[in-house]
C-alpha positions as CSV (number, residue, x, y, z in Angstrom):
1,X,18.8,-6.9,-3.5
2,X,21.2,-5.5,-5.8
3,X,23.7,-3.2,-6.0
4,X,26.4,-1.2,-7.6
5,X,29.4,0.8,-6.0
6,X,31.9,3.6,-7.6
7,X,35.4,1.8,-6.9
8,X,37.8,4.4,-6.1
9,X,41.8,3.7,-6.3
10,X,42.0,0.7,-8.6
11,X,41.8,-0.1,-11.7
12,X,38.0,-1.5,-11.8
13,X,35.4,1.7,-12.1
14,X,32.5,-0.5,-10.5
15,X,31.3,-3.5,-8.7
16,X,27.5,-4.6,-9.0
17,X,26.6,-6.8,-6.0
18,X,23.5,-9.0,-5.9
19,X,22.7,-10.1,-2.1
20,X,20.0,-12.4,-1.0
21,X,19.5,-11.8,3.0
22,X,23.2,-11.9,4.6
23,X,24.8,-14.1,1.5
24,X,26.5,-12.9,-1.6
25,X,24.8,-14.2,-4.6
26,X,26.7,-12.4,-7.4
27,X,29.4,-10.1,-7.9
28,X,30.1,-8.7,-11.7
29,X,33.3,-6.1,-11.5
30,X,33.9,-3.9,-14.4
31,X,37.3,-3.3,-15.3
32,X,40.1,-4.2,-13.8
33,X,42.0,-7.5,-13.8
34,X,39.4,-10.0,-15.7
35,X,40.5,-13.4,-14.8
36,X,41.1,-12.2,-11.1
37,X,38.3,-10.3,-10.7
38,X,36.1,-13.3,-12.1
39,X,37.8,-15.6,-9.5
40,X,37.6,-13.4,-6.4
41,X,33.7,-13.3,-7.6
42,X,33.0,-16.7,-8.1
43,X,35.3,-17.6,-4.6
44,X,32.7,-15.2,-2.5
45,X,29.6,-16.3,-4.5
46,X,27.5,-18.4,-1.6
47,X,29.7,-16.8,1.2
48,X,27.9,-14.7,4.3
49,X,28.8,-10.8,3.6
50,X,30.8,-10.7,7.0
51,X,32.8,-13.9,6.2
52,X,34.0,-12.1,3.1
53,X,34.7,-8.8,5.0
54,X,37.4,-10.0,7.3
55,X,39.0,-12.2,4.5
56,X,39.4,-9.4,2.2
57,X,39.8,-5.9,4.0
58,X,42.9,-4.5,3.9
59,X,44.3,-6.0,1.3
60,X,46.4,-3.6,-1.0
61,X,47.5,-3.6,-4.5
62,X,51.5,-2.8,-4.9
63,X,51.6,0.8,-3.5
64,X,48.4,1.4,-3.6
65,X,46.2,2.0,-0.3
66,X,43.3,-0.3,-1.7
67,X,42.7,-3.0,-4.1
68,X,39.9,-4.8,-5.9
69,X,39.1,-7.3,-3.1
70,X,39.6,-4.7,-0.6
71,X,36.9,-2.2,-2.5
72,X,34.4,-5.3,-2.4
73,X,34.6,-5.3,1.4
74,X,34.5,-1.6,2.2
75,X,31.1,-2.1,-0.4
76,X,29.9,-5.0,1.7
77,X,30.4,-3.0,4.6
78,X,28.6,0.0,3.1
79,X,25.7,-2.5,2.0
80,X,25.1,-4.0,5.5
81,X,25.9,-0.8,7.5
82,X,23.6,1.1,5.6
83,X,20.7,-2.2,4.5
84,X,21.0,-4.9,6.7
């Protein structure tokens, strides 16, 4: 199944998610920090969508509330709350 989610508080706009039963298969950000956003994505490629949760909610970015990584778990959490 695939997905996209509306970032909000960071610098990338959106994050298009392709799942394939409880594992991430693919993540594609747009915006944001390019080489990061390319490793967090290729780090969680293969991992189980609650795995990837708890490693990555919460973070923040500087002062900011939220971050990249953080977004891509509250949209994981979204996808299985709301789909799985």
């Amino acid at each position: 199944m695939n997905f996209t989610y509306k970032t909000m508080g960071t610098c990338s706009q959106k994050i298009d998610i392709e799942i394939d039963g409880t594992t991430v298969k693919n993540v594609k950000f747009t915006g944001g920090c390019a080489g990061n956003l390319q490793g967090i994505a290729s780090l969680v490629k293969g991992m189980e969508i609650g795995e990837v949760i708890g490693r990555l909610s919460g973070i923040r970015c500087g002062f900011k509330p939220t971050s990249c990584p953080d977004q891509l778990a509250r949209a994981l959490a979204q996808i299985q709350a709301e789909h799985l």
